[in-house]
C-alpha beads as a LAMMPS data file, in Angstrom:
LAMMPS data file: protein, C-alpha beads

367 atoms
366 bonds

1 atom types
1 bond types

-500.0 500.0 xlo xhi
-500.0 500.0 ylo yhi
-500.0 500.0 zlo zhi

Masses

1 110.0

Atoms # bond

1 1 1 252.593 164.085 -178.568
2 1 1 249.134 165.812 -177.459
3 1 1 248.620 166.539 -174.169
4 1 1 245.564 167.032 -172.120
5 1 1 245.512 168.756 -168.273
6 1 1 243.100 167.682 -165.553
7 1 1 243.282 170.584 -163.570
8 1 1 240.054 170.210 -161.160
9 1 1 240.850 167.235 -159.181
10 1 1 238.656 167.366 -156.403
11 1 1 237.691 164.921 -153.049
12 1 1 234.238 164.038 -152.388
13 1 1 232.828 162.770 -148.932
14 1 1 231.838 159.054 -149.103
15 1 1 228.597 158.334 -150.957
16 1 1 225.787 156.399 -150.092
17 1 1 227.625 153.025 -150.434
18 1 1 229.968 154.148 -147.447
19 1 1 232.942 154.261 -150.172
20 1 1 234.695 157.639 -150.717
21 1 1 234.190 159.237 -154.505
22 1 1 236.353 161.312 -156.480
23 1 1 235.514 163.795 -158.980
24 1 1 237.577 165.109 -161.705
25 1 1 237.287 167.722 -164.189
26 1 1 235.445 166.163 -167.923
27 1 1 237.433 166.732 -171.320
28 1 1 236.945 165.678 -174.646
29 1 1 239.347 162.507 -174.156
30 1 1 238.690 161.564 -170.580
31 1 1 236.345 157.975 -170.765
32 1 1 234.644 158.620 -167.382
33 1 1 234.448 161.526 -164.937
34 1 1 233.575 159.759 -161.730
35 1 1 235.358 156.928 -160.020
36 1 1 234.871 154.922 -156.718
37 1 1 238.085 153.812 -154.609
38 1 1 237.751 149.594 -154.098
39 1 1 238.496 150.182 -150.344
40 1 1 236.310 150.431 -147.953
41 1 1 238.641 151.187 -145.210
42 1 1 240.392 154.071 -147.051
43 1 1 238.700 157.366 -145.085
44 1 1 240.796 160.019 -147.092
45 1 1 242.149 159.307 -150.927
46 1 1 245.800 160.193 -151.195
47 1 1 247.424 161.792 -154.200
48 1 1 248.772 158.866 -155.927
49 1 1 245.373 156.828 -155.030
50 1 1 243.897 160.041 -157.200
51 1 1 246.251 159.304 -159.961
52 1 1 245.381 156.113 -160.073
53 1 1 242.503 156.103 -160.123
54 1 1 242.177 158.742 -162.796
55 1 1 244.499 157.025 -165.437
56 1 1 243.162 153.455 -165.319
57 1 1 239.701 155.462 -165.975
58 1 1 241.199 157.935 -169.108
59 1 1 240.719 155.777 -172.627
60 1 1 242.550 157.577 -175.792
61 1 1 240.425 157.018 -178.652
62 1 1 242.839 158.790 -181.352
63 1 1 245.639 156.712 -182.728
64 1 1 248.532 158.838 -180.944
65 1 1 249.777 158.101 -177.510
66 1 1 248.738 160.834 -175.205
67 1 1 250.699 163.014 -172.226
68 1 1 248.082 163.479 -169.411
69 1 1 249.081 166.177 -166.616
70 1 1 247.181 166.090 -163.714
71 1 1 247.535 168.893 -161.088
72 1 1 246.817 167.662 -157.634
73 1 1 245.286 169.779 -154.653
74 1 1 247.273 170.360 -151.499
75 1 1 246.095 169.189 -148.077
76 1 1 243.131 171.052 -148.103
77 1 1 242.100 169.844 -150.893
78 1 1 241.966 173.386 -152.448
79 1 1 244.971 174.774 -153.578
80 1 1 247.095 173.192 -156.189
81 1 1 250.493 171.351 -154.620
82 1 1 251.991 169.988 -158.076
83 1 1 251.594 168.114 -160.857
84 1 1 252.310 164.325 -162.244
85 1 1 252.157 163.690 -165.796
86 1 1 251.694 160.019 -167.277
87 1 1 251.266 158.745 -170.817
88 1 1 248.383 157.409 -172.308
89 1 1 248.472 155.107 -175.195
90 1 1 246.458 155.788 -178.507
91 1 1 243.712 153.492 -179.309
92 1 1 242.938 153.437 -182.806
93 1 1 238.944 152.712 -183.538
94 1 1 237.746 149.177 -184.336
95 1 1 236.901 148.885 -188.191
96 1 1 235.285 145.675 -189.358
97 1 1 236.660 143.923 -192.117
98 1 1 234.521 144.802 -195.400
99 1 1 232.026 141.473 -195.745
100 1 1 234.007 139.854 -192.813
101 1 1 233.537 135.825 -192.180
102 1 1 232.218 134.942 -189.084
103 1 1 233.637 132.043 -186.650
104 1 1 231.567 128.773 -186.742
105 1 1 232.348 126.884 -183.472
106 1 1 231.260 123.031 -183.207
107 1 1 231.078 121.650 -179.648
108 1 1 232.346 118.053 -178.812
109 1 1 229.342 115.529 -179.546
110 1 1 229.443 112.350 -177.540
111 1 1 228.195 109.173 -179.467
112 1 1 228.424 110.713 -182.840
113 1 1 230.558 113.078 -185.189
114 1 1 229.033 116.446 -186.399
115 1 1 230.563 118.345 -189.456
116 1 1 229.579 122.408 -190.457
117 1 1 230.066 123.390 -194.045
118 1 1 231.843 125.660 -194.350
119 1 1 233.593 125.874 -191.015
120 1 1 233.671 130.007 -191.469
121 1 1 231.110 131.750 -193.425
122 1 1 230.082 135.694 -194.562
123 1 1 226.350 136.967 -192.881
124 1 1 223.204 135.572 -194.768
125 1 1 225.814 132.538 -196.306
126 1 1 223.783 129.155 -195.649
127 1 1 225.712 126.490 -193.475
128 1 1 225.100 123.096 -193.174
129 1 1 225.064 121.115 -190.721
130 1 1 225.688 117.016 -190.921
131 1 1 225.052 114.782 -187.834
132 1 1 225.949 111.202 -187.517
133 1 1 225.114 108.995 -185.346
134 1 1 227.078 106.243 -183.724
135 1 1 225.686 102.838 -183.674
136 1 1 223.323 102.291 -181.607
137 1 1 222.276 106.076 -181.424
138 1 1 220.021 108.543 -182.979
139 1 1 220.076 112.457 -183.458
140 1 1 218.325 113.980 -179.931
141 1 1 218.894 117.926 -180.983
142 1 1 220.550 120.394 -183.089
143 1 1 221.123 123.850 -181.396
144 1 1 222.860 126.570 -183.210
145 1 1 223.354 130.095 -181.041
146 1 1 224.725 133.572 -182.002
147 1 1 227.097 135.125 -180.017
148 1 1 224.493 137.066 -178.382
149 1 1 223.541 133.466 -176.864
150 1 1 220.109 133.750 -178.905
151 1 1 218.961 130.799 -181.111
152 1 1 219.454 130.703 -184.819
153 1 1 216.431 128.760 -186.683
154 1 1 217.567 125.678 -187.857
155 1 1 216.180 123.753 -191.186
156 1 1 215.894 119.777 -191.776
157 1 1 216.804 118.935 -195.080
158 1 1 215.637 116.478 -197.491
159 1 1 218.884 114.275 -197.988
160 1 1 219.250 113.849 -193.819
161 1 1 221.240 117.430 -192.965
162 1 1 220.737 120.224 -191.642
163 1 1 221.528 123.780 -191.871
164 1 1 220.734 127.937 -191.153
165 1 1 221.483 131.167 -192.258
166 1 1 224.475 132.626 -190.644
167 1 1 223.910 135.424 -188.936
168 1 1 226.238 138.688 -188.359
169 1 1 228.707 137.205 -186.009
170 1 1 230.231 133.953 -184.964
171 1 1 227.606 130.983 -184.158
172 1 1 228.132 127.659 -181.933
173 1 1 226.840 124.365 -183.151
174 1 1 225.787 122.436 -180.731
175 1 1 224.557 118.581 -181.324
176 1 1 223.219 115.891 -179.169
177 1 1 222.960 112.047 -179.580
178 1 1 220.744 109.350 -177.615
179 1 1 220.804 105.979 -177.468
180 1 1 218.370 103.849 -179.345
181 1 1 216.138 102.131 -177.307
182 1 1 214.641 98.451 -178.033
183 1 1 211.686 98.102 -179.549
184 1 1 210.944 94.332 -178.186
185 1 1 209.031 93.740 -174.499
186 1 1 210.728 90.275 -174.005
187 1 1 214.130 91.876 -173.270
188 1 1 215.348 93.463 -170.176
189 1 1 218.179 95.596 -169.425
190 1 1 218.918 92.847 -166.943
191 1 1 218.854 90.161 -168.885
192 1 1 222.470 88.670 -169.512
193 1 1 221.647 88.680 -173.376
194 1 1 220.815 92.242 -173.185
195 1 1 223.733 93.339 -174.606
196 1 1 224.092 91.054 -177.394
197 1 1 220.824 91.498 -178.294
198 1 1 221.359 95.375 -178.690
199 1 1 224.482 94.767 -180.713
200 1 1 223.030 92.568 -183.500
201 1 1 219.921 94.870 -183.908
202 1 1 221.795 97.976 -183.599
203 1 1 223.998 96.358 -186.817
204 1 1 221.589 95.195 -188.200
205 1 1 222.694 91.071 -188.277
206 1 1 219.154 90.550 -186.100
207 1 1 215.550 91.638 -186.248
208 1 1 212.583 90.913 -183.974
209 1 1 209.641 87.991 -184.864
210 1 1 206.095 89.093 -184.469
211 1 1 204.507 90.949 -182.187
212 1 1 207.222 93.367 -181.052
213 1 1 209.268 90.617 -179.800
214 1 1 213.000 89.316 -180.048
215 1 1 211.782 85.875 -179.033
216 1 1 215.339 85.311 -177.111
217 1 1 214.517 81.764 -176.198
218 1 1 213.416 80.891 -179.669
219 1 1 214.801 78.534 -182.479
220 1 1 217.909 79.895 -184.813
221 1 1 217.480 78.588 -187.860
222 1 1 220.236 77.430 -190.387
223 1 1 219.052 79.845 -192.661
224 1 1 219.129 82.606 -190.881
225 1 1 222.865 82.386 -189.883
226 1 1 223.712 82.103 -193.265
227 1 1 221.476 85.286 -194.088
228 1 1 223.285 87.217 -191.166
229 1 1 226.415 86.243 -192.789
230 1 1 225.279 87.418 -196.401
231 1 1 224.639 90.451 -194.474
232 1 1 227.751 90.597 -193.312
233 1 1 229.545 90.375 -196.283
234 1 1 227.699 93.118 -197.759
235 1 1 225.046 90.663 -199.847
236 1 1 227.031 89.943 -202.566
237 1 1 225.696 89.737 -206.419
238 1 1 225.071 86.267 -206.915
239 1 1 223.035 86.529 -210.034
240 1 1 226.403 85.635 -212.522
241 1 1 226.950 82.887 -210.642
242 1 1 226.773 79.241 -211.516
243 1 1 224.757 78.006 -208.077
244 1 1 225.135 74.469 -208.938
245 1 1 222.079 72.006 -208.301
246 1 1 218.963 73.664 -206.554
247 1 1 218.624 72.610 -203.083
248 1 1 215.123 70.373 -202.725
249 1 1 213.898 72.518 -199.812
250 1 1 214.483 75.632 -200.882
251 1 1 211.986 77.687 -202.519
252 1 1 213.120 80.338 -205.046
253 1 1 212.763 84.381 -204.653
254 1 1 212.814 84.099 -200.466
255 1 1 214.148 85.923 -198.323
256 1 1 216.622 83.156 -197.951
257 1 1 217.341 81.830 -201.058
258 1 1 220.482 84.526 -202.565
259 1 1 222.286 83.847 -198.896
260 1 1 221.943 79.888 -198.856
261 1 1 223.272 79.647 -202.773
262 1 1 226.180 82.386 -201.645
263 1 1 227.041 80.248 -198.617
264 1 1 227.228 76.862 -200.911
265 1 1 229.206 79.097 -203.599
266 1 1 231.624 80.568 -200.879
267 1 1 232.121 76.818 -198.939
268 1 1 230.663 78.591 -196.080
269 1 1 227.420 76.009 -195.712
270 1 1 226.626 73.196 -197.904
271 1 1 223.581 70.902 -197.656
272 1 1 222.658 67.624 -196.785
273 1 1 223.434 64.206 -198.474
274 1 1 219.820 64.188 -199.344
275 1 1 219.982 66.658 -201.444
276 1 1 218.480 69.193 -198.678
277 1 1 219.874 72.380 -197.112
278 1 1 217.184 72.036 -194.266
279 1 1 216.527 76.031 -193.947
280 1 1 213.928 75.765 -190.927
281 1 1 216.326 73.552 -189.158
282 1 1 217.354 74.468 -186.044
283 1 1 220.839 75.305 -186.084
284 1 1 223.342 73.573 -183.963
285 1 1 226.501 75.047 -182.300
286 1 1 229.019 73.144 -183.478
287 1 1 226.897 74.045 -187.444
288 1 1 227.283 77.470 -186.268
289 1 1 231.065 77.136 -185.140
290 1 1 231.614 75.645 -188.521
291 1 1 230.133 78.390 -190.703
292 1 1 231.652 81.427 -188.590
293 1 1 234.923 80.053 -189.373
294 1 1 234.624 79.371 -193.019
295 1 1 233.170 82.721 -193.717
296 1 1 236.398 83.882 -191.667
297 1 1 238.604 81.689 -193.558
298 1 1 236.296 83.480 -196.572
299 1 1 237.283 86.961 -195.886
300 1 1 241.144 86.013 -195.181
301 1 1 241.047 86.353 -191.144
302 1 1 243.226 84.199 -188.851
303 1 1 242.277 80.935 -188.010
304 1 1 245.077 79.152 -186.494
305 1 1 243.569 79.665 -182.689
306 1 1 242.854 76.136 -181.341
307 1 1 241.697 74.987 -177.808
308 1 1 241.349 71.260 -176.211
309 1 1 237.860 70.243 -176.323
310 1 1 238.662 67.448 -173.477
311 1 1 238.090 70.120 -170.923
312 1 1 234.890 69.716 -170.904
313 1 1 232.563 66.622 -170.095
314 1 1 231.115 66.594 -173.551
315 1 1 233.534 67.591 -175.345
316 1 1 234.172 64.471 -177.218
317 1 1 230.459 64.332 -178.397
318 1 1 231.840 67.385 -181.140
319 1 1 231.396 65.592 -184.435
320 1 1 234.743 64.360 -186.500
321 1 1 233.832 67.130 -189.362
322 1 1 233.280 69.990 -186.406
323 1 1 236.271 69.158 -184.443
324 1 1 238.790 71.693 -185.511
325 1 1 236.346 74.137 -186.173
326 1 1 234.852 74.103 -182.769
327 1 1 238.103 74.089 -181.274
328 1 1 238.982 77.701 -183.065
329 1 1 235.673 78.790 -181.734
330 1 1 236.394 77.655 -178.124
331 1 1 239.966 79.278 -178.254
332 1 1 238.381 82.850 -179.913
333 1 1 236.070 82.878 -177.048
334 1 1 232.698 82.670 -179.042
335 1 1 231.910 79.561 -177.677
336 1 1 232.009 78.500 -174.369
337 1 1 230.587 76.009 -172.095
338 1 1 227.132 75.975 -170.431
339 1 1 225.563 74.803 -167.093
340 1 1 228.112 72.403 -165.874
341 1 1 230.541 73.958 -168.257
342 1 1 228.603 71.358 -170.886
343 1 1 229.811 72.385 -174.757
344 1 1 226.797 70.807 -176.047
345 1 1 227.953 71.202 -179.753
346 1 1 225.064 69.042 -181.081
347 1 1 223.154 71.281 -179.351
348 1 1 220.543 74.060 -180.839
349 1 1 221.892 77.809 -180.756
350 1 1 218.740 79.849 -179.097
351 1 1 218.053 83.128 -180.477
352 1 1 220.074 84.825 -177.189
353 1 1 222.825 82.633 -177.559
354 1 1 223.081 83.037 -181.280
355 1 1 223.235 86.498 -180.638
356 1 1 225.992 86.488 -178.212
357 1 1 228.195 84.247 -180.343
358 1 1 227.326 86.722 -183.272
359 1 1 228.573 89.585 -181.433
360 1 1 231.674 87.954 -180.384
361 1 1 232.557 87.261 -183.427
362 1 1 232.201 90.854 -185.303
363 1 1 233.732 92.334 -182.322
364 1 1 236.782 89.558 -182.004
365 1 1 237.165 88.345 -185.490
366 1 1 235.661 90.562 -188.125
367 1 1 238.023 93.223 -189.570

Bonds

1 1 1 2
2 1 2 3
3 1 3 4
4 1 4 5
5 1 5 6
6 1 6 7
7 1 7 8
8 1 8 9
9 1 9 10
10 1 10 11
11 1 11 12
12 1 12 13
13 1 13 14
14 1 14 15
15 1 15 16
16 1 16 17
17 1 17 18
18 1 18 19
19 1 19 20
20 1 20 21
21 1 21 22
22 1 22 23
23 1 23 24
24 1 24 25
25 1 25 26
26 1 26 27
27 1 27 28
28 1 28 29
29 1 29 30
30 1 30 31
31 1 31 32
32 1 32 33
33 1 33 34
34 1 34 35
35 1 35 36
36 1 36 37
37 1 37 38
38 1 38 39
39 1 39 40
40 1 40 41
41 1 41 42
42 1 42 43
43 1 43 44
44 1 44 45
45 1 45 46
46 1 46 47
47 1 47 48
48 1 48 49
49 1 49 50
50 1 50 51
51 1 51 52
52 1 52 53
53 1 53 54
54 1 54 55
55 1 55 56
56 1 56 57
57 1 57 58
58 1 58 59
59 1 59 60
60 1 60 61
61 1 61 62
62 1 62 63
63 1 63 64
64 1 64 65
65 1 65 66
66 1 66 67
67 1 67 68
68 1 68 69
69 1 69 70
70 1 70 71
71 1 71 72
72 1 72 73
73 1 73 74
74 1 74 75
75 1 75 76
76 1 76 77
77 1 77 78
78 1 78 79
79 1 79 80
80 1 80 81
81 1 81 82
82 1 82 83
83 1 83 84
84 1 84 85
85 1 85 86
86 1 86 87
87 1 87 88
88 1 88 89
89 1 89 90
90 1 90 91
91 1 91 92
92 1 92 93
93 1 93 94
94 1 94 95
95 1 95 96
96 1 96 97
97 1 97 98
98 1 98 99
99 1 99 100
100 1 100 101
101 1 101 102
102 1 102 103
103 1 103 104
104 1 104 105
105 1 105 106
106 1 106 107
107 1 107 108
108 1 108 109
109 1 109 110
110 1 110 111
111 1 111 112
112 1 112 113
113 1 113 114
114 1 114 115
115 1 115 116
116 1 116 117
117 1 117 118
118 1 118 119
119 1 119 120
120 1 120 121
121 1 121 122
122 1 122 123
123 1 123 124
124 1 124 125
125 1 125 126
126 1 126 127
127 1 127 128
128 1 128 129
129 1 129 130
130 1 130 131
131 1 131 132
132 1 132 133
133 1 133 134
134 1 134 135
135 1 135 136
136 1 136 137
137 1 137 138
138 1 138 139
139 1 139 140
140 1 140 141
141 1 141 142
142 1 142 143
143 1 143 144
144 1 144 145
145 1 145 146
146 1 146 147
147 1 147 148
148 1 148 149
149 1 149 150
150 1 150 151
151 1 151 152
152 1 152 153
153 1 153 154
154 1 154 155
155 1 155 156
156 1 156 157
157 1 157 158
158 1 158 159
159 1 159 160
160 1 160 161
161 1 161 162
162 1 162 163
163 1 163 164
164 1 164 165
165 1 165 166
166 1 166 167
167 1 167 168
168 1 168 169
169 1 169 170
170 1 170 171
171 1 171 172
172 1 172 173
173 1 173 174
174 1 174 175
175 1 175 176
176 1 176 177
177 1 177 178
178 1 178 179
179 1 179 180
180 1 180 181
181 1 181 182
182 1 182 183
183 1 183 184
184 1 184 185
185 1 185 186
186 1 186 187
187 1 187 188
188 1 188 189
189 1 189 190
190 1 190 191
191 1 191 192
192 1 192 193
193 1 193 194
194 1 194 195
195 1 195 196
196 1 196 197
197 1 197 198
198 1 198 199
199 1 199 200
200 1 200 201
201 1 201 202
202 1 202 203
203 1 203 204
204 1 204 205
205 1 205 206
206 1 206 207
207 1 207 208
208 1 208 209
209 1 209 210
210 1 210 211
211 1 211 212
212 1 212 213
213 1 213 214
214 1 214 215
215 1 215 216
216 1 216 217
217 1 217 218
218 1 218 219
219 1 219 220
220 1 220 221
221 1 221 222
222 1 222 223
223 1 223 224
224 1 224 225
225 1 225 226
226 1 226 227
227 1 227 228
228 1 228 229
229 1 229 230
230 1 230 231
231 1 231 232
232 1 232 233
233 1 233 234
234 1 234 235
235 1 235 236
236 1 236 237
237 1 237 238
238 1 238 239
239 1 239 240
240 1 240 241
241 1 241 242
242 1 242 243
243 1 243 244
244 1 244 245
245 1 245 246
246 1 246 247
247 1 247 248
248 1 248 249
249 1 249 250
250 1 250 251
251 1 251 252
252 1 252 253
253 1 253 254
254 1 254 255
255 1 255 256
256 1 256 257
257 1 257 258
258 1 258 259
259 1 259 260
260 1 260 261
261 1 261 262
262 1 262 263
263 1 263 264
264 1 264 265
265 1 265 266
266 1 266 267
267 1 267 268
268 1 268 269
269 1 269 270
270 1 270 271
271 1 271 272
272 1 272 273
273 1 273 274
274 1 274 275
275 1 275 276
276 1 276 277
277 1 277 278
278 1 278 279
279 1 279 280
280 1 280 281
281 1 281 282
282 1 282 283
283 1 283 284
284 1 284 285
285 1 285 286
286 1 286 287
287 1 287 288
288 1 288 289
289 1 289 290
290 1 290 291
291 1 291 292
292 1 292 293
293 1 293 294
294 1 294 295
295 1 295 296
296 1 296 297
297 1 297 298
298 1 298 299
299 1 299 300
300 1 300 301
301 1 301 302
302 1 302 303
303 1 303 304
304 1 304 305
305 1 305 306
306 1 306 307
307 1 307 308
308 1 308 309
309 1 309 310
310 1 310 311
311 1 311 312
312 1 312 313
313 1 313 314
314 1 314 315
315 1 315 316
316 1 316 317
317 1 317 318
318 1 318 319
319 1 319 320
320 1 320 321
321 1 321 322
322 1 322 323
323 1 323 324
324 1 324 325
325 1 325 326
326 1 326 327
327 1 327 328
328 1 328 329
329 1 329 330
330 1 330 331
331 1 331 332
332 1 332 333
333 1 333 334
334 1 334 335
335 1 335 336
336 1 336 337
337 1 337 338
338 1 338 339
339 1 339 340
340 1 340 341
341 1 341 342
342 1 342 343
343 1 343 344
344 1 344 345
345 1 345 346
346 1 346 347
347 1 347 348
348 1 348 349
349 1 349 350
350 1 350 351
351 1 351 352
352 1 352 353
353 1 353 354
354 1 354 355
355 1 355 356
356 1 356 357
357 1 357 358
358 1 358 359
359 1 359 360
360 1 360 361
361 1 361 362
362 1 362 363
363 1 363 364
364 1 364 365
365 1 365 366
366 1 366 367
């Protein structure tokens, strides 16, 4: 094993900090030459403080342990009084790995899931970077930093992604996501439909009128539930169909027409004995009761929940044909009863309440 001597250990009054220094001879292998006792209160360094002191300073840099002998002075600090020797361990050199791959480190995101491709990757690879959103939310900011803590540029590409050139190290991604705000003046935070409202534009089931409004005190029409439901079911290809007689009322190539001839087709709404499907009419609750649990029924959900309309004061004003289906509604909790816990099921669904109802439903009922 090699062996090195530090033979000129020497004491040195306390230095400007008030902290005694020591000095000790400088050799080839010796890291640092000067070192400063923690202690304030320690007036006079003692041999084994020395030694101490001297090792955890002494770094090996060849690949062999080491046998350090250090000669200590006597008490006055002059003459030598003996020796201690202590072994260092080698240290073998750091070598990089030849075209190494750097670390790519993705930070939590709240209210949306971020992916890196690929999760490691070589210096001047490109990475990309895909951010998602939760509903409801939209990207805030993309921040990619080098392990240096300095910012790496960061592209937007074409097809919605992101990405950057990694740099010579390992990088952290870090992504941000903030809520969408609404874009109509008519509703509130406050306002006990807020939330409903939020839900069926986040999804996409409900849009605003004119004018930047939601209009939550306005008509629903019949066929816009229907539409919402068409929506729903992912606006199925009707154009194969056989869609039976054409409803009176309803004009061809609207914005209506594929969901009301889908409803008919699926025996999720039908028309009137006039021959009528009355699109601009105003939908009422026990209607809307009725076609929220067809299209249920439609897509294979339960439907056996039933509750006793005789609770409340109107309830026997539900229509024969609406009964049962208004009583599933009641007991699934997307119906309930209004000022004077009235069910009013011939009664029109406003935009607000259509919304809540809607929202119930996806969130209670749809799989």
């Amino acid at each position: 094993i090699p062996s090195l001597t530090i033979d000129n250990v020497t004491f040195k009054a306390a230095g400007t900090d008030g902290r005694p220094a020591m000095v000790y001879a400088d050799h080839s292998t010796v890291h640092s030459v000067k070192t400063v006792l923690e202690s304030e209160e320690i007036t006079s360094p003692t041999n084994d403080q020395a030694v101490e002191e001297i090792l955890s300073n002494i770094v090996n840099l060849d690949t062999s342990d080491l046998v350090v002998t250090i000669l200590l002075p006597d008490d006055t600090g002059e003459n030598p009084a003996g020796s201690t020797q202590e072994t260092v361990e080698g240290v073998p050199p750091y070598i990089p790995p030849a075209d190494p791959s750097y670390v790519i480190t993705v930070e939590p995101a709240d209210n949306g899931t971020v992916a890196v491709s690929p999760t490691a990757a070589k210096e001047g690879d490109t990475v990309t970077i895909t951010a998602i959103p939760d509903t409801g939310y939209e990207l805030g900011t993309i921040t990619v930093t080098d392990r240096n803590g300095q910012r790496v540029t960061v592209t937007a590409n074409t097809n919605g992604t992101y990405s950057f050139t990694m740099p010579d190290g390992q990088v952290t991604v870090s992504v941000t996501f903030t809520e969408i705000e609404l874009p109509f003046s008519d509703v509130d935070s406050d306002d006990w439909f807020y939330e409903a409202v939020k839900y069926v534009y986040d999804n996409g089931l409900m849009d605003g009128v004119d004018g930047g409004l939601f209009d939550p005190n306005g008509t629903t029409t019949r066929a816009q539930i229907v539409t919402i439901l068409y929506r729903l079911a992912g606006e199925p290809d009707i154009s194969d169909e056989n869609l039976g007689y054409p409803y009176e009322d309803v004009r061809s190539d609207f914005w209506y027409t594929d969901a009301i001839y889908w409803a008919r087709i699926t025996g999720i709404a039908d028309g009137y004995d006039n021959g009528n499907f009355g699109p601009d009419d105003a939908i009422t609750r026990e209607q809307m009761a009725a076609m929220l649990y067809r299209y249920a029924e439609y897509k294979g959900y339960n439907v056996s929940g039933s509750a006793d309309l005789d609770k409340f004061p109107d309830g026997e004003d539900t229509s024969a044909w609406a009964e049962g289906t208004m009583s599933w509604a009641v007991a699934e909790g997307l119906i309930s009863g209004g000022d004077n816990n009235a069910l009013m099921p011939g009664g029109s669904a406003i935009r607000a309440q259509a919304a809540t109802i809607l929202m119930r439903f996806c969130e209670n009922i749809v799989k």
